[in-house]
N, C-alpha and C positions, 0 to 999 in steps of 0.2 A: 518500579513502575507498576501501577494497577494497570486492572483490566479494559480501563476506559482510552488508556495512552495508546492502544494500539487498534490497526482498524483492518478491514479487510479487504480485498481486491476492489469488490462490490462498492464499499463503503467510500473506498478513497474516488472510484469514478463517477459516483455520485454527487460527492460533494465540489466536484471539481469541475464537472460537464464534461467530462470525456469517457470514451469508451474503455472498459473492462482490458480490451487487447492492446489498448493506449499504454497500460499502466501493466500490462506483462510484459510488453515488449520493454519500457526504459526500466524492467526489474532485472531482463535479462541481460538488459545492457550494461547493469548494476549503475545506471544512473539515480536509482532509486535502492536504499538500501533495506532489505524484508529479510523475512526468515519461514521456513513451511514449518506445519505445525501441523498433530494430529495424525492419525492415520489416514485421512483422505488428502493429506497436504496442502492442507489449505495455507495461503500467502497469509503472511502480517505485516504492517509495516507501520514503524512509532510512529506518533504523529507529528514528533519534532524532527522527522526525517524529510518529511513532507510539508515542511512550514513553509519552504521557499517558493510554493508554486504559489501561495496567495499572493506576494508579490508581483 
């Protein structure tokens, strides 16, 4: 997968209208499946993980 397949906490509540704590809370739920990355830990999450909310 490139670099473009995957997005960030930011990115995914953006493009979705909800908020930032929307989208850690169903990470922690593991309703959403991410992985932390980086030394600051930042969230990633494919974006074929996340297809089903445009539905």
């Amino acid at each position: 997968m490139g670099k473009n397949q995957f997005m960030s906490v930011n990115e995914v509540a953006l493009t979705y209208g909800v908020s930032q704590k929307t989208i850690y809370r169903r990470i922690w739920a593991k309703a959403i499946p991410a992985f932390k990355i980086g030394g600051r830990g930042q969230w990633k999450i494919a974006r074929v993980d996340i297809e089903w909310l445009r539905q």
